[in-house]
N, C-alpha and C positions, 0 to 999 in steps of 0.2 A: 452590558445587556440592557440596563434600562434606558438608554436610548433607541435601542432597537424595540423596546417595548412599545415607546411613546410611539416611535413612527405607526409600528402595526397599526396601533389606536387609532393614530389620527387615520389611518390607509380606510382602517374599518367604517369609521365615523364619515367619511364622506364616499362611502362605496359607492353609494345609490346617487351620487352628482352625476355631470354629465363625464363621456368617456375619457375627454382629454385629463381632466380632473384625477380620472382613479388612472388613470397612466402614470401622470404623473407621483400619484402617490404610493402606488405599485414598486417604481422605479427609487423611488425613495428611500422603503423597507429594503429593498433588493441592494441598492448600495450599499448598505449599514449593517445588512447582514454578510453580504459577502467580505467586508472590510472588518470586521471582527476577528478572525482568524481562528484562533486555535483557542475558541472560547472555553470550553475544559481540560486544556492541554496539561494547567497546571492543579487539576483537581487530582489528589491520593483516593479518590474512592472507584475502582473503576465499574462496580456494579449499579454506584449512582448513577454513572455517566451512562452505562450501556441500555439502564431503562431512559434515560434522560433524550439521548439523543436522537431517535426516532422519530419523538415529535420534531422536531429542530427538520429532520431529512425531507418529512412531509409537509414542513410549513414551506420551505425551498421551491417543492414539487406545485406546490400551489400559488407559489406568485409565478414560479415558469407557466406555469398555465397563461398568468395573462404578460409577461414579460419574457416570450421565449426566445428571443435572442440578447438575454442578460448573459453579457459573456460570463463577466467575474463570478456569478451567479452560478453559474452553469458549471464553471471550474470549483467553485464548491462543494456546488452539489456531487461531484463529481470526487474530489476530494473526501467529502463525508463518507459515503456509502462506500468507498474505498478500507477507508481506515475501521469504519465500524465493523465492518464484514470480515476484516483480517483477526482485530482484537479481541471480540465476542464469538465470531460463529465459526471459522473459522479454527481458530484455537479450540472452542468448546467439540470440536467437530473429532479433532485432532485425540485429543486425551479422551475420547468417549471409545474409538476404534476399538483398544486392545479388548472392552469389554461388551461393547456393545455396536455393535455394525450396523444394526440396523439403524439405530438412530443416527450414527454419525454419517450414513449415508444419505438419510434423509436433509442431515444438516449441508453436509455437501450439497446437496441439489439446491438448496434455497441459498447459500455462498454463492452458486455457480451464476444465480437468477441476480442477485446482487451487486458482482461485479457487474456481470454484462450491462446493469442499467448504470450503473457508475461509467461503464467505457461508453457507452451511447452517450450519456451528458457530455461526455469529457471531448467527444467526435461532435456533438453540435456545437461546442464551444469552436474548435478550428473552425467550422463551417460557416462562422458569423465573420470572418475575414478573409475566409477560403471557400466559395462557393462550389461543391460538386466534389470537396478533397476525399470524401471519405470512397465515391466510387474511384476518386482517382490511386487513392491508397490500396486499394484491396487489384485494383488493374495493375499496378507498380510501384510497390511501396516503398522502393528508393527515390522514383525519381518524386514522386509525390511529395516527400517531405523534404526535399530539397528546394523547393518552393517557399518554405518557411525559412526564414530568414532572421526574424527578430527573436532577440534574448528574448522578450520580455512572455516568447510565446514555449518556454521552455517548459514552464510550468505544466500547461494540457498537455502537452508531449507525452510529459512524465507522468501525468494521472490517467492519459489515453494505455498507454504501454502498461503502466504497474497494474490497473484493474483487469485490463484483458490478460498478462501473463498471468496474474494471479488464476482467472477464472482457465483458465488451461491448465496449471502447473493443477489443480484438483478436478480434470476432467481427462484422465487416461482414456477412459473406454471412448471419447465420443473424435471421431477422428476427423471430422469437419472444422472443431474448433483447435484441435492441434495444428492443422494445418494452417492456420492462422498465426503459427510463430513468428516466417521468416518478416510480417508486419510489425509483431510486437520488436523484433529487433532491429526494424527500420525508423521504428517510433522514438525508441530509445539511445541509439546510436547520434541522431538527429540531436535531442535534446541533452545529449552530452558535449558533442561541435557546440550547441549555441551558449551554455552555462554550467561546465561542469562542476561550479560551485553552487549550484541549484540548494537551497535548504539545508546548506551545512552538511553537502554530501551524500544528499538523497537519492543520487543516481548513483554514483561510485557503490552505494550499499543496496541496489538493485541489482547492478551487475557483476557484484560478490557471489550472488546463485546463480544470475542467468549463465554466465561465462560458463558454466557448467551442462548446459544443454545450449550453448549454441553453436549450430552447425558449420561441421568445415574446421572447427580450430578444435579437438578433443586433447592434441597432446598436450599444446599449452594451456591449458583450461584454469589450470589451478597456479599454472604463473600469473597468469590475467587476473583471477580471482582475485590473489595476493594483490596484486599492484592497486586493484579498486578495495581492497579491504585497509589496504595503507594510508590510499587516500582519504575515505571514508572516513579514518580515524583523526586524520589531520585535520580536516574541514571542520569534524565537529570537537576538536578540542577533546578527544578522548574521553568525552561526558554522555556520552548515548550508546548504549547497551545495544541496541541493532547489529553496527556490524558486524558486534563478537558475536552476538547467535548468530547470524547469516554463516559467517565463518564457519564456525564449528559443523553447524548443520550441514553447508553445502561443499565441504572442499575436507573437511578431519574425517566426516561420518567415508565420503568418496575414499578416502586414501586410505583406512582404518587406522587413521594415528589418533590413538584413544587420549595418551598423554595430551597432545595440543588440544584436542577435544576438553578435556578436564580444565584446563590453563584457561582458553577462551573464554568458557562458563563461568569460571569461578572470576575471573577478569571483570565481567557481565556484571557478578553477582556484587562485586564490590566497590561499586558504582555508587555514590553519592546520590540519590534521589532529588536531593533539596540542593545541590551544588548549582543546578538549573530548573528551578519552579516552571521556567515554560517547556519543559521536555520533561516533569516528573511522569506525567501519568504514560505515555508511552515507554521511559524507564519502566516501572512498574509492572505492565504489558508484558514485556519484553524479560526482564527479572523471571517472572513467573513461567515464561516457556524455558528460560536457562534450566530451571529447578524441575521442569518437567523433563527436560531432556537430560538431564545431570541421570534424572531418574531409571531410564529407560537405557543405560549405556551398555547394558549387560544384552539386550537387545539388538543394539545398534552394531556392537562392535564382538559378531560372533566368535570367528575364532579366539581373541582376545579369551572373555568368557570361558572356552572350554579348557584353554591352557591352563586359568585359573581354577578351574574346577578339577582339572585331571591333577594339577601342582595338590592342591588340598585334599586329594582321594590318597597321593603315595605317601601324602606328611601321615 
């Protein structure tokens, strides 16, 4: 980080030179921040990071102002407000329903506002190699991303698909951007052909849920599931708590198998934090929806529930 400090500085320090000047020094900050990566990946506090990181989304927003086709940049920004909005608002969104609706639906609207500017970053980032892709996507979104070709463009794929599915998968009622799936699944289909070792698995633990609502394959759903939930596990070394909750939530809550449900979570829960300091704080994340969901299974998994109830009314 503090080279990324010095850059700002100097960015600041010669604003007022002539243009080509703060171009370049614009582009300067912009490389060095988007090459830092997963700069509180490995921090254990996740309410430090969740006040932390907004400054960080809006400093982003402000050098794209004068560097708007900073790709790596773009896929950050993109990146960021991805991840913030699932771990913070999101979740907070999630555990507020059962008591309070109103708020969590508030919270919902402004998740929903969040991905979508995350998938817009994520769609100008294609656009700085792909001139005109995004109308060409929403025209044909197979043939569109068939176009893309390079591994190396796997990464927007997968942060264009995971913000926009997210911002769907929490917008039932609004049927304009549901209909926007069979894109999110051309998005991600795409960027599974070109890496599907992307991130130690980040796409296989995508399409852990998705396979689960995508159209046309309902029988096999939860064999596909399995098969990206397997791999998911191998790519990352069985160290990242992800695919177990994806799992459990998307294919045990589906099938009512409470048992695997229980397995998956406590799997989740027993998970080394520090085994991997650059994946602890999404452990962490991730740990705490286990325990939410562990929480709620009497909920989730109704008849289960009554059987239990009626068993301990005849003892």
């Amino acid at each position: 980080m503090t080279k990324q400090y010095l850059l700002i500085w100097i960015a600041l320090t010669i604003a007022a030179s002539g243009c080509s000047v703060r171009k370049f020094a614009v582009n300067k900050v912009a490389d060095a921040i988007a090459s830092s990566g997963t700069t509180f990946a490995s921090d254990e506090d996740p309410q430090l990071v969740r006040e932390a990181v907004p400054f960080g989304l809006k400093l982003n927003e402000s050098l794209l102002s004068d560097a708007p086709r900073h790709r790596a940049l773009l896929e950050a920004t993109a990146r960021g407000f991805t991840q913030y909005t699932y771990a913070f608002l999101q979740q907070e969104a999630n555990e507020l329903e059962d008591r309070d609706l109103e708020s969590a639906d508030a919270l919902y609207v402004r998740a929903r506002l969040l991905y979508l500017r995350a998938r817009n970053y994520a769609l100008r980032g294609l656009e700085v190699k792909h001139r005109g892709f995004e109308h060409a996507l929403r025209d044909n979104p197979v043939a569109a991303v068939r176009k893309i070709t390079s591994r190396n463009e796997a990464a927007l794929l997968y942060w264009t698909a995971a913000s926009w599915g997210a911002a769907i998968s929490i917008s039932k009622n609004n049927p304009d951007l549901i209909a926007d799936q069979p894109i999110v699944e051309a998005l991600i289909d795409r960027a599974l052909e070109l890496d599907e070792k992307f991130d130690n698995g980040a796409i296989h633990g995508f399409l852990i849920s998705y396979e689960q609502a995508r159209q046309g394959v309902a029988p096999d759903a939860a064999a596909r599931s399995r098969k990206h939930f397997e791999r998911a596990l191998e790519l990352s070394g069985g160290n990242l708590a992800s695919p177990l909750v994806s799992f459990a939530e998307a294919v045990c809550i589906d099938q009512q198998n409470r048992a695997e449900f229980v397995s998956m979570l406590q799997r989740a829960l027993a998970i080394d934090v520090n085994a991997r300091p650059d994946w602890k704080l999404e452990n962490i994340v991730m740990q705490r929806r286990a325990r939410w969901l562990l929480a709620r299974q009497d909920r989730l998994f109704l008849d289960d529930a009554k059987e239990t109830k009626d068993l301990n009314e005849e003892d």
